[in-house]
FITI-619515 format. One record per residue (C-alpha): residue number from 1; residue in one letter; x, y negated, z negated. Coordinates in steps of 0.25 Angstrom, whole numbers. Each point is the difference from the previous one (the first is absolute). Last residue first. Example, Ala and Ser with C-alpha at 12.3 -4.5 7.8 and 13.67 -1.06 7.14 Angstrom:
BEGIN
SITE  2  S  55  4  -29
SITE  1  A  -6  14  -2
END
This chain:
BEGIN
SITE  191  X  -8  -88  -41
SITE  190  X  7  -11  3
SITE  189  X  13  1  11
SITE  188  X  14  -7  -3
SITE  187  X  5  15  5
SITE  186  X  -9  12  2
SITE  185  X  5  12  -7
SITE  184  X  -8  12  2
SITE  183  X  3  12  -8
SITE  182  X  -7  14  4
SITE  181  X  5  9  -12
SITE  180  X  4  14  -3
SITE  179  X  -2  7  -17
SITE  178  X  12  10  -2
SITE  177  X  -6  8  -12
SITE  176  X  -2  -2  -14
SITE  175  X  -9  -13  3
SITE  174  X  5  -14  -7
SITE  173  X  8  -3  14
SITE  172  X  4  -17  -4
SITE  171  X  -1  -10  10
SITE  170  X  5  -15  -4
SITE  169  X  -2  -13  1
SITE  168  X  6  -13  -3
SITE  167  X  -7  -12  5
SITE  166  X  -1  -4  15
SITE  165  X  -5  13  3
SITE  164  X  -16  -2  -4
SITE  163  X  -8  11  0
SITE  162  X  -9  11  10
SITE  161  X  0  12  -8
SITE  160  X  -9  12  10
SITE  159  X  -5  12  -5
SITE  158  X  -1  14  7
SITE  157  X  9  6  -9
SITE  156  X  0  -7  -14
SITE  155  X  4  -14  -3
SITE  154  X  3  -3  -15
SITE  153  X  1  -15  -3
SITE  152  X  10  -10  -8
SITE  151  X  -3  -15  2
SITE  150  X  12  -10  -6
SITE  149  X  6  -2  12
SITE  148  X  -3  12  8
SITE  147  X  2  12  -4
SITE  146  X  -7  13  7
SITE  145  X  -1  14  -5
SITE  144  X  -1  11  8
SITE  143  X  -7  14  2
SITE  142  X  3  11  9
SITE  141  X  -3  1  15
SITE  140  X  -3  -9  10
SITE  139  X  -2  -14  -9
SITE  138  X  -1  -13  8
SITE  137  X  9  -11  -4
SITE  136  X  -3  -13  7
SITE  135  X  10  -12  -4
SITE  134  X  0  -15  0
SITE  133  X  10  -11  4
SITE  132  X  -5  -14  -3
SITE  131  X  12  -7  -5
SITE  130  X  12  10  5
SITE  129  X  2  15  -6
SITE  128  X  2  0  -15
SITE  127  X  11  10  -5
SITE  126  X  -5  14  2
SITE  125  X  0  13  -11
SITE  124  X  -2  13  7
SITE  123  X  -3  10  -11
SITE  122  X  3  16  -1
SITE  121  X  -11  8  -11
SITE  120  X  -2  11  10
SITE  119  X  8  -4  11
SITE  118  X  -3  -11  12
SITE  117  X  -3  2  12
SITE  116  X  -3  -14  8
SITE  115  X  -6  0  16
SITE  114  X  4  -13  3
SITE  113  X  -7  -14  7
SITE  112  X  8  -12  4
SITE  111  X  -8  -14  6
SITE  110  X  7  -11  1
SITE  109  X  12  -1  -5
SITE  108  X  4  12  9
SITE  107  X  -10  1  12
SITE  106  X  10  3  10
SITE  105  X  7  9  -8
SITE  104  X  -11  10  2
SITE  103  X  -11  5  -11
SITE  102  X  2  15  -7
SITE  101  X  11  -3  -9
SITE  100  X  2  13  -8
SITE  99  X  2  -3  -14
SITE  98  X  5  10  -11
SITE  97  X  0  -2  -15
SITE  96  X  5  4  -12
SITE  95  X  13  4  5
SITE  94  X  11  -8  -8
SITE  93  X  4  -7  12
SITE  92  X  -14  -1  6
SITE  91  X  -1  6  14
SITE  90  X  -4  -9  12
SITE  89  X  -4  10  12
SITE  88  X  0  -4  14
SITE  87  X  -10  6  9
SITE  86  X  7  5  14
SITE  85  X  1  15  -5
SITE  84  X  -17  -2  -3
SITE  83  X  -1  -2  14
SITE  82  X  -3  -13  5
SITE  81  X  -14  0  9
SITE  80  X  -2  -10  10
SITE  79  X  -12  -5  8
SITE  78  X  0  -13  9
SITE  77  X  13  2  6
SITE  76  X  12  -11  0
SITE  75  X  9  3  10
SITE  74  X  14  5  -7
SITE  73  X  11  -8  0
SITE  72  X  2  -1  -14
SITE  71  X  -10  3  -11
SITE  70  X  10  0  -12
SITE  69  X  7  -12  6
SITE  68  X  -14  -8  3
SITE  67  X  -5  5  -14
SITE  66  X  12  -5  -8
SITE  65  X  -2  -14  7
SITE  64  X  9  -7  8
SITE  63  X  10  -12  -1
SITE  62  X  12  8  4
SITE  61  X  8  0  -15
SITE  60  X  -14  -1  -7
SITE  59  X  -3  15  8
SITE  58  X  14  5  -3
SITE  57  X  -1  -3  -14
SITE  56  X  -15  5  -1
SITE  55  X  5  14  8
SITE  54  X  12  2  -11
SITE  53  X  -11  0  -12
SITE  52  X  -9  8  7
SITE  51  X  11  11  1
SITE  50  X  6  2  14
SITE  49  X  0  13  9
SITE  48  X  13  5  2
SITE  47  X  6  4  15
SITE  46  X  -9  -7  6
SITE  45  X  10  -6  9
SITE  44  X  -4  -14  -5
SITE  43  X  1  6  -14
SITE  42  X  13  5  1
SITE  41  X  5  -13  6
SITE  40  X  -6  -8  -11
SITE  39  X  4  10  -12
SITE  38  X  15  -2  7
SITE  37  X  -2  -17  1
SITE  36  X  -2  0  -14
SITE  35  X  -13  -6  -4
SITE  34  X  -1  -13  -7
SITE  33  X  -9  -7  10
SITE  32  X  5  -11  5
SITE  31  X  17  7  -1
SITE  30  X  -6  13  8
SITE  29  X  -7  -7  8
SITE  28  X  12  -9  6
SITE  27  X  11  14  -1
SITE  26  X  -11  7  8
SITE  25  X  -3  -11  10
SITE  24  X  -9  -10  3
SITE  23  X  -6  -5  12
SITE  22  X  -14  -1  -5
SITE  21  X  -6  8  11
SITE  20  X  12  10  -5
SITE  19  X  -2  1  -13
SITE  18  X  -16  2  3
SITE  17  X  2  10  11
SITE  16  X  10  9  -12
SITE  15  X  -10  -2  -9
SITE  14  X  -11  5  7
SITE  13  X  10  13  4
SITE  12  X  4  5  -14
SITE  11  X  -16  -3  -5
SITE  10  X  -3  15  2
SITE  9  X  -12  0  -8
SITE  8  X  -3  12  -12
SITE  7  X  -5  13  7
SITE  6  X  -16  5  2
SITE  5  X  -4  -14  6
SITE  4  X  -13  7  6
SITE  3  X  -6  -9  11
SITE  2  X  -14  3  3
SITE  1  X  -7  4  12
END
């Protein structure tokens, strides 16, 4: 039987465990982290449930990982399913694209894959990734083009760019509707 994670993580009380084991108190985290100690309290009561941002402080400030305060106390289970809710969602400020990170924290600067939506003519424009870095675009509906360095390529639903990310690159939606996106990004990895 699965687990299905159908509302974002309650990290109010892993936090709270953690601070303590440490010996620290609201005020002390508060000041490593650069949270105020009212945010803290709320989200240790779960009273708020904090942005990615804020969970990456506290995890530096108590030496853990995003995924062991996102997962908590929880017993690990060998099937879990996260409900759409429980995906975040990275919007582009002028609204050209939308990114919905489909892999865990854990496996951030590693591995990271997105389901990407992007508007008829919208572009997402990266700076290089680190040396090595590459990326798999495969095409679910629509039609893409891809830049990479110097290289330009149209990928069309069913397809798959494979490139080079340590360079400037880019994905542009040439379709006249939305066109959706597998993107791999596998990090200081050859094709």
């Amino acid at each position: 039987m699965s687990d299905r994670i159908n509302t974002p993580p309650a990290v109010g009380k892993t936090i709270n465990r953690l601070r303590k084991e440490k010996h620290l108190t609201l005020d002390q985290l508060a000041a490593v982290c650069g949270v105020s100690k009212s945010m803290l309290s709320q989200i240790e009561r779960n009273e708020t449930n904090p942005t990615l941002a804020t969970v990456w402080r506290l995890a530096e400030a108590l030496g853990e990982t995003i995924d062991d305060i996102v997962r908590g106390d929880e017993p690990g289970h060998s099937l879990t399913v996260v409900g759409g809710a429980s995906v975040p969602v990275l919007n582009d400020s002028k609204g050209h694209y939308s990114l919905k990170v489909l892999g865990p924290a854990s496996l951030v600067n590693d591995t990271e894959w997105y389901e990407l939506a992007l508007k008829p003519g919208g572009v997402m424009t990266s700076s290089p990734h680190t040396a090595r870095t590459t990326e798999h675009l495969t095409v679910l509906e629509g039609e893409l083009e891809v830049t990479a360095g110097p290289e330009s390529e149209r990928v069309r639903k069913g397809e798959t760019a494979r490139y080079t990310a340590d360079q400037p690159h880019e994905i542009r939606n040439v379709a006249k509707s939305e066109s959706r996106a597998l993107l791999m990004v596998l990090m200081g990895k050859q094709i």
